[in-house]
C-alpha positions as CSV (number, residue, x, y, z in Angstrom):
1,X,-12.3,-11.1,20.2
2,X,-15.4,-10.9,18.1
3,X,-18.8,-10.2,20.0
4,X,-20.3,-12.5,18.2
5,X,-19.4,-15.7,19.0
6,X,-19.5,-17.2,22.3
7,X,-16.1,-18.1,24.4
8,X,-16.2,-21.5,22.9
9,X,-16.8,-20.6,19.8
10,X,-13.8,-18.5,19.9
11,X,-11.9,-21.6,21.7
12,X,-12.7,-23.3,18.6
13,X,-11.7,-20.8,16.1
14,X,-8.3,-20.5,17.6
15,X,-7.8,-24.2,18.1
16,X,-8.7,-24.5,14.4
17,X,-5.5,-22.0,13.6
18,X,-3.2,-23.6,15.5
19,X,-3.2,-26.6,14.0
20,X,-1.5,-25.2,11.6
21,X,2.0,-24.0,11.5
22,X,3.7,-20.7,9.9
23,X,6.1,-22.4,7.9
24,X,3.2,-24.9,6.3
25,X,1.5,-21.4,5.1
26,X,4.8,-20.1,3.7
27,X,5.7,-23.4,1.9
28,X,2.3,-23.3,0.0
29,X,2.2,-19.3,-0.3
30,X,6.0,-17.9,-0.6
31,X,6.9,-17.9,-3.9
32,X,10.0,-20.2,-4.2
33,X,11.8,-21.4,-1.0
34,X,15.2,-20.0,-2.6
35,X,13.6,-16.5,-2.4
36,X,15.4,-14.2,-0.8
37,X,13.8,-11.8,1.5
38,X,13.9,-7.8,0.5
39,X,15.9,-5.7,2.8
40,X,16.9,-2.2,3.1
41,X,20.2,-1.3,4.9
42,X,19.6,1.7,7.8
43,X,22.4,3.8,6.2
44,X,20.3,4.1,2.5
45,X,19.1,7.0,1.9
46,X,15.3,7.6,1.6
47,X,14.8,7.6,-1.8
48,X,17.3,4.6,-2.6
49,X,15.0,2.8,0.3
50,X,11.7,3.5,-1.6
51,X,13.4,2.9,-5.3
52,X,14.3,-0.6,-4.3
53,X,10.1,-1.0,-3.1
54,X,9.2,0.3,-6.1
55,X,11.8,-1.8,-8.3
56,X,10.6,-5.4,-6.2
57,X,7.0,-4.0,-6.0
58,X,6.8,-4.9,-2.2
59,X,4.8,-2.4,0.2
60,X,7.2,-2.9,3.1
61,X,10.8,-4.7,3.6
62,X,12.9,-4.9,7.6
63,X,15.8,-2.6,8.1
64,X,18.9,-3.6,8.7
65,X,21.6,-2.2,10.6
66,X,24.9,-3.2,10.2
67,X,26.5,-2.0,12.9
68,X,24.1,-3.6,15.9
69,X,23.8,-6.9,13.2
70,X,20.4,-6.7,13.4
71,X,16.9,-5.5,12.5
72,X,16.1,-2.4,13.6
73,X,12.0,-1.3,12.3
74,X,10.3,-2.2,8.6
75,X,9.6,0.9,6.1
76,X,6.4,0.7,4.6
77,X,4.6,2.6,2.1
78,X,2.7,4.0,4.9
79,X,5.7,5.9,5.7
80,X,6.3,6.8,2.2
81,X,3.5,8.8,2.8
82,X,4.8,10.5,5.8
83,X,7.6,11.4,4.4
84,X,6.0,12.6,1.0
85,X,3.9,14.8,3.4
86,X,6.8,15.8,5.6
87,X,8.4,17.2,2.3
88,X,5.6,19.0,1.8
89,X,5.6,20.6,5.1
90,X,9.1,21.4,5.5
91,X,9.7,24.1,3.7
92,X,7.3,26.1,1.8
93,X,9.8,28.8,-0.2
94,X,11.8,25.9,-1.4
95,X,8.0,24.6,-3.0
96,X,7.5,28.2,-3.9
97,X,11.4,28.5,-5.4
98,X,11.0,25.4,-7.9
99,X,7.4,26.4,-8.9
100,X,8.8,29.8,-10.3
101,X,11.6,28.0,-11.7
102,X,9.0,25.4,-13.6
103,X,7.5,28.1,-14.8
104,X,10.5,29.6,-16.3
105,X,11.8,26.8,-17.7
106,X,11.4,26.1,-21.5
107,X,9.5,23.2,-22.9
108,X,10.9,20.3,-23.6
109,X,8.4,17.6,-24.7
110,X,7.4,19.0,-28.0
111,X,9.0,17.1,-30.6
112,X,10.4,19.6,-33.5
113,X,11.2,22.5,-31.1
114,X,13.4,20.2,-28.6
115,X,15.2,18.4,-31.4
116,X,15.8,22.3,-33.4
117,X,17.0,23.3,-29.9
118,X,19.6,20.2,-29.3
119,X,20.8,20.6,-32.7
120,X,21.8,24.1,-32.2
121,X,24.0,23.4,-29.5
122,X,27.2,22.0,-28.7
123,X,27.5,18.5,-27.6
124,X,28.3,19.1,-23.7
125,X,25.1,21.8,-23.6
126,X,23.4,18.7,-25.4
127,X,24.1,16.6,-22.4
128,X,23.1,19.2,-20.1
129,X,20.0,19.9,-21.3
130,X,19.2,16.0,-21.9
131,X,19.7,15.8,-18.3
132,X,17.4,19.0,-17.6
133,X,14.7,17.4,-19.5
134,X,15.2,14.0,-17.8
135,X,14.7,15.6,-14.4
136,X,11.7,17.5,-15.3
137,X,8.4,17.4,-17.2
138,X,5.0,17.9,-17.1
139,X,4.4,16.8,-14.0
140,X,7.4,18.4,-12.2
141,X,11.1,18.0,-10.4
142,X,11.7,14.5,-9.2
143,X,10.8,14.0,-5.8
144,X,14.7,13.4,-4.8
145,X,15.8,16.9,-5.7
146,X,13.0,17.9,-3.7
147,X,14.4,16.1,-1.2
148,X,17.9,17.4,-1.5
149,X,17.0,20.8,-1.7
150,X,15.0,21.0,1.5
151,X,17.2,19.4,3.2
152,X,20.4,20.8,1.8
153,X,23.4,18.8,3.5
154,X,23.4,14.7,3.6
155,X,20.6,12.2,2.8
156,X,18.1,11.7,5.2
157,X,18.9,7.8,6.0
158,X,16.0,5.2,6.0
159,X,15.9,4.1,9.8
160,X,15.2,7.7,10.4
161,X,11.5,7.7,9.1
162,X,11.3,3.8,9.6
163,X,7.8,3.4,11.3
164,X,7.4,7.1,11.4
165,X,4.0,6.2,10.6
166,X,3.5,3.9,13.6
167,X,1.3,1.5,11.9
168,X,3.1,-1.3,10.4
169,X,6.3,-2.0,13.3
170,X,8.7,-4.5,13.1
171,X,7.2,-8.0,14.1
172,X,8.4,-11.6,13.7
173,X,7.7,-14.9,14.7
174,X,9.4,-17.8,14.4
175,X,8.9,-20.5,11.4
176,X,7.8,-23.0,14.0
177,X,5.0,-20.8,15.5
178,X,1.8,-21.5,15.1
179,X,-1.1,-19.5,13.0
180,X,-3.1,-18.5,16.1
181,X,0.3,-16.3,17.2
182,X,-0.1,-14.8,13.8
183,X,-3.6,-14.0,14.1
184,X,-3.0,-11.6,17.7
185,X,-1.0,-9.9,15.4
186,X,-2.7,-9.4,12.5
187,X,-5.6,-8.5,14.2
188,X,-4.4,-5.2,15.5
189,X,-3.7,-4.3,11.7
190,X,-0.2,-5.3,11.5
191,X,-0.6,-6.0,7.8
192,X,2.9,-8.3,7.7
193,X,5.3,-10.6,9.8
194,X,8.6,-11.3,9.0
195,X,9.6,-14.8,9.7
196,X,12.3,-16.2,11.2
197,X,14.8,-19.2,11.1
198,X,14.3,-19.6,15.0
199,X,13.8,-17.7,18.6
200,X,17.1,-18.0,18.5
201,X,18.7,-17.1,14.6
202,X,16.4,-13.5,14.6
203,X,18.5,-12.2,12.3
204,X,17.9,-15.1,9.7
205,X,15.2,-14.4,7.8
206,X,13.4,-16.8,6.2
207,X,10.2,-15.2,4.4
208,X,7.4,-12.3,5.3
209,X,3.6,-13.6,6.2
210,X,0.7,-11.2,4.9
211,X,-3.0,-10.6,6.1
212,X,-3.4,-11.9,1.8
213,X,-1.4,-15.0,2.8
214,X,-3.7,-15.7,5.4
215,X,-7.1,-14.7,3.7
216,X,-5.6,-16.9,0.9
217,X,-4.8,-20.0,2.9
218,X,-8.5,-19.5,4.6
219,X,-10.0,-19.7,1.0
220,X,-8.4,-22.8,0.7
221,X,-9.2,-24.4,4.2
222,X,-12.6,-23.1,4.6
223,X,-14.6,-26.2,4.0
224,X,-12.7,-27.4,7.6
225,X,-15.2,-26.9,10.7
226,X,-15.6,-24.4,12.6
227,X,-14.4,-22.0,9.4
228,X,-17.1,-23.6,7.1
229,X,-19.6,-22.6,9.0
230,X,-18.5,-19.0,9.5
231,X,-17.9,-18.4,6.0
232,X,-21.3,-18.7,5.2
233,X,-22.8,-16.1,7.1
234,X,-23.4,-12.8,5.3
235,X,-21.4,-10.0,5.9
236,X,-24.2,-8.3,7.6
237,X,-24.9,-11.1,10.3
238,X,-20.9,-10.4,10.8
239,X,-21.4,-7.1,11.3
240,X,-19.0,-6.0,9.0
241,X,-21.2,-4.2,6.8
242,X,-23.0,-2.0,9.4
243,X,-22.8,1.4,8.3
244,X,-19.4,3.7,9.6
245,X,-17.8,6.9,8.9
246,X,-16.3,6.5,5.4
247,X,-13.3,8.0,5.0
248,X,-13.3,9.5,1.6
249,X,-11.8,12.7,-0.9
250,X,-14.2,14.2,-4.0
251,X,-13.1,12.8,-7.1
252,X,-11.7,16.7,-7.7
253,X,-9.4,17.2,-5.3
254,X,-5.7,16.9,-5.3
255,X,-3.8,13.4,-4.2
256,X,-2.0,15.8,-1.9
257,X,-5.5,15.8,0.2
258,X,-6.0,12.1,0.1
259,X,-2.6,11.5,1.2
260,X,-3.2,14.1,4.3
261,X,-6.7,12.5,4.8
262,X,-4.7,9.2,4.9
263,X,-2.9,10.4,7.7
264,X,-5.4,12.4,9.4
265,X,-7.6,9.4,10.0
266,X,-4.9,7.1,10.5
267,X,-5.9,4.6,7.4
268,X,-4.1,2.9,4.9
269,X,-6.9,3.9,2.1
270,X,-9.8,6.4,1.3
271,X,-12.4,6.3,-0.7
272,X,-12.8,8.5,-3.9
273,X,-16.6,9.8,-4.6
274,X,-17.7,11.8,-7.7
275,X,-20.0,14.7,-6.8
276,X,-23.3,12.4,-5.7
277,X,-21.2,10.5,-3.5
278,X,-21.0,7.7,-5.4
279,X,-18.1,5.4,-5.0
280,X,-15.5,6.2,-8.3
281,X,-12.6,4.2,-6.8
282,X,-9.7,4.3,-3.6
283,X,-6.2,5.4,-3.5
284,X,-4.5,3.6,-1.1
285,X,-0.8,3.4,0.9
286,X,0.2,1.3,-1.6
287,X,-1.0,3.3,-4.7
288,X,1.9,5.8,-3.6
289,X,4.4,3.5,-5.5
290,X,2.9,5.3,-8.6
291,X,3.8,8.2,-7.2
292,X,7.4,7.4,-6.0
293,X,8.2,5.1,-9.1
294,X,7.4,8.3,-11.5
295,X,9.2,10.6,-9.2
296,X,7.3,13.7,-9.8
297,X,6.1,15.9,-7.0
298,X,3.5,17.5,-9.7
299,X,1.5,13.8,-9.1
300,X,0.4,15.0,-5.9
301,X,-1.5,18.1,-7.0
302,X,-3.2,15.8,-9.8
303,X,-6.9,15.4,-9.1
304,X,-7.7,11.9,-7.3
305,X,-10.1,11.1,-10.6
306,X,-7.0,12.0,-12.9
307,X,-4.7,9.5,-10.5
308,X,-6.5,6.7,-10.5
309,X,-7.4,6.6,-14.1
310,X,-3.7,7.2,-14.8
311,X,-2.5,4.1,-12.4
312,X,-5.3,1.8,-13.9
313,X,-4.3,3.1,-17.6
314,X,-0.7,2.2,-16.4
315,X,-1.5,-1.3,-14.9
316,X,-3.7,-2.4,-17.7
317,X,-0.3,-1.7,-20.1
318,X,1.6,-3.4,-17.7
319,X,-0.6,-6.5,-17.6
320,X,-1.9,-7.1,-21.2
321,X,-4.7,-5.4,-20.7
322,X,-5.7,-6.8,-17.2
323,X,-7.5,-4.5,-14.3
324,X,-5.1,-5.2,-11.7
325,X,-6.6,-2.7,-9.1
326,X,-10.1,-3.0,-9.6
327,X,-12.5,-1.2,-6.7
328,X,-14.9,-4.3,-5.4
329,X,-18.3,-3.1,-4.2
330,X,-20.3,-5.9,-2.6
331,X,-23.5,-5.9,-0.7
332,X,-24.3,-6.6,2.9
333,X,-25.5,-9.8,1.9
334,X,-22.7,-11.4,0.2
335,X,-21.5,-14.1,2.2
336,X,-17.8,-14.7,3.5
337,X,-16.3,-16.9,1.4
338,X,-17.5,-15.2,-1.7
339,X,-15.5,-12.1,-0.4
340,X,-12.5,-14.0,0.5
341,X,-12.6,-15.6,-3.0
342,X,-13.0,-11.6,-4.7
343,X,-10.3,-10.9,-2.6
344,X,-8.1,-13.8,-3.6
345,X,-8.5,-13.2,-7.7
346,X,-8.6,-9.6,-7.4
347,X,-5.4,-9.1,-4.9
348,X,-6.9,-6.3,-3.3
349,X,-7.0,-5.3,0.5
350,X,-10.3,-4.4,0.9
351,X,-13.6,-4.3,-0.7
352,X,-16.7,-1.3,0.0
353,X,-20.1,-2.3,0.7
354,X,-22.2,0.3,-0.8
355,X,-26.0,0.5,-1.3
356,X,-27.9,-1.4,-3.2
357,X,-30.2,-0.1,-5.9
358,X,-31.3,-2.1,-8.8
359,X,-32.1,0.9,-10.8
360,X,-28.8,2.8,-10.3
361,X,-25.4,2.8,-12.0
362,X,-22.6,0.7,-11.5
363,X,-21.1,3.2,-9.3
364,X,-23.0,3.2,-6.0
365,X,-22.5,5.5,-2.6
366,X,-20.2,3.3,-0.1
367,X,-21.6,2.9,3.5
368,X,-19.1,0.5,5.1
369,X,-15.5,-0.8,4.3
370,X,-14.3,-4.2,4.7
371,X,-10.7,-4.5,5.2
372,X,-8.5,-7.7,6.0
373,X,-7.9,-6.4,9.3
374,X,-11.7,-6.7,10.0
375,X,-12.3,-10.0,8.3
376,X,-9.2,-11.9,10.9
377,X,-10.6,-10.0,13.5
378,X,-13.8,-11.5,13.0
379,X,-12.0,-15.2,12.8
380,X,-10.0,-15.2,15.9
């Protein structure tokens, strides 16, 4: 509950949400009713789990278990990130053992000298080294070898390092339930709910409800009282731009770090500064898809300036063009609904309120972060 209203202002507020149910909000947001929801079965293996993310371009999908016929956790990005890091960790002399052998290994991306090289050899060396230069380049062996060498007997199944992050659990609700049972949940940063038939079918799933799907729907609604009224106030008289701790990396160091920070501080995103602490961009939980869908362990010991230009280089080719992960600065005055509408178009999770100077650059120092977590907190 939000210090700032009263008790019946709060009463209000979560009257106002349940007049609504879940399934209304999934009609109008989920993208076709024949959808199917993604799953991942518990016996995948890691890397099959985080392929088929990467292939949907979801940040999350249930587990299921065969076996029990049932859902057993979710696997989010934000354990993608654990486990990147636990790979990391686990043993350093087979890290050391591949770097010695990257360094040993001949080129293979230069044009005349690869092609004089295949032609030289017979057709099942050919096939070899074809699949040699698939595994590796510039950037490194794919993160699944990795994988198998450290761990050196079976794959490491899914539901192991389900929730290891313990920040995005399993939760569902029923179609029928109302929007103010969504909100308790979303407000302690659950960033998705899977929905289901009924109390009674759990293991019939019927779509997931986001924090976006409900910043969405209130951009749509918010000319209905009591939310009209609160989505005019600035973001200061919310308190949500007070100044806080900014999690952040320098623009120089290595994803590896803002991947650890990520963890260290519990967050699903840290801010990237050049070297006047002015804001440059973020790399998020969700940013690791980059990272996973390339395959490359070398990604992680890019700089976080070299990252972020390569995923926006990468998105823009993807999308004619388009900035689909633009950084949003805003200032303390903006109101609500104009950061809810940012939030719509742009598709992002979060946007930095950083000082404002009319005489600086574009790029300004942040000094608070807005995240949907904060802004349903706010509303409930």
């Amino acid at each position: 509950m939000s210090p700032i209203f009263n008790e019946e202002q709060h009463a209000q507020l979560r009257a106002a949400w349940a007049r609504t149910h879940v399934d209304d909000l999934l009609k109008a947001h989920w993208k076709s009713t024949s959808t199917a929801v993604v799953t991942v079965d518990s016996t995948m293996s890691c890397e099959e789990a985080f392929d088929r993310l990467v292939q949907h371009n979801i940040n999350a999908a249930p587990v299921w278990d065969a076996e029990t016929k049932a859902y057993v956790g979710m696997v989010s990005m934000l354990d993608v990130v654990e486990f990147v890091l636990m790979l990391v960790k686990a043993n350093k002399a087979v890290w050391q053992e591949m770097d010695a052998e990257l360094a040993t290994r001949p080129a293979t991306s230069s044009g005349t000298h690869a092609g004089a090289a295949h032609a030289r050899s017979a057709p099942g060396q050919e096939q070899q080294r074809a699949a040699s230069a698939k595994e590796t380049d510039a950037r490194g062996l794919a993160i699944a070898e990795i994988a198998s060498r450290i761990r050196q007997v079976k794959p490491i199944p899914v539901s192991y390092i389900s929730d290891l992050a313990k920040r995005d659990p399993f939760m569902c609700l029923p179609r029928t339930a109302t929007l103010d049972k969504a909100m308790d949940i979303f407000a302690k940063g659950i960033h998705r709910i899977v929905i289901t038939e009924s109390e009674a079918e759990p293991a019939n799933l019927v779509g997931i409800l986001t924090q976006s799907d409900m910043t969405h729907w209130l951009s749509e609604n918010g000319t209905q009282s009591p939310f009209d009224q609160v989505l005019k106030m600035k973001l200061s008289e919310l308190r949500l731009s007070q100044p806080k701790d900014i999690i952040y990396v320098k623009s120089f160091q290595p994803v590896l770090e803002a991947l650890q920070s990520m963890q260290a501080n519990r967050v699903s995103s840290v801010a990237v500064v050049d070297a006047s602490d002015r804001l440059l961009g973020n790399i998020s939980a969700t940013d690791v898809k980059h990272i996973m869908r390339h395959l490359r362990y070398g990604v992680l010991f890019e700089s976080c300036a070299q990252f972020i230009g390569g995923v926006k280089t990468r998105q823009m080719l993807e999308n004619a063009g388009k900035d689909t992960v633009p950084v949003i600065q805003v200032s303390p005055n903006a109101s609500l609904s104009q950061v809810l509408r940012l939030l719509v178009v742009t598709r992002v999770h979060r946007v930095w309120c950083t000082q404002q100077d009319s005489h600086a650059s574009n790029f300004q120092s942040p000094v608070a972060v807005v995240s949907l977590t904060d802004i349903l907190r706010v509303l409930l």
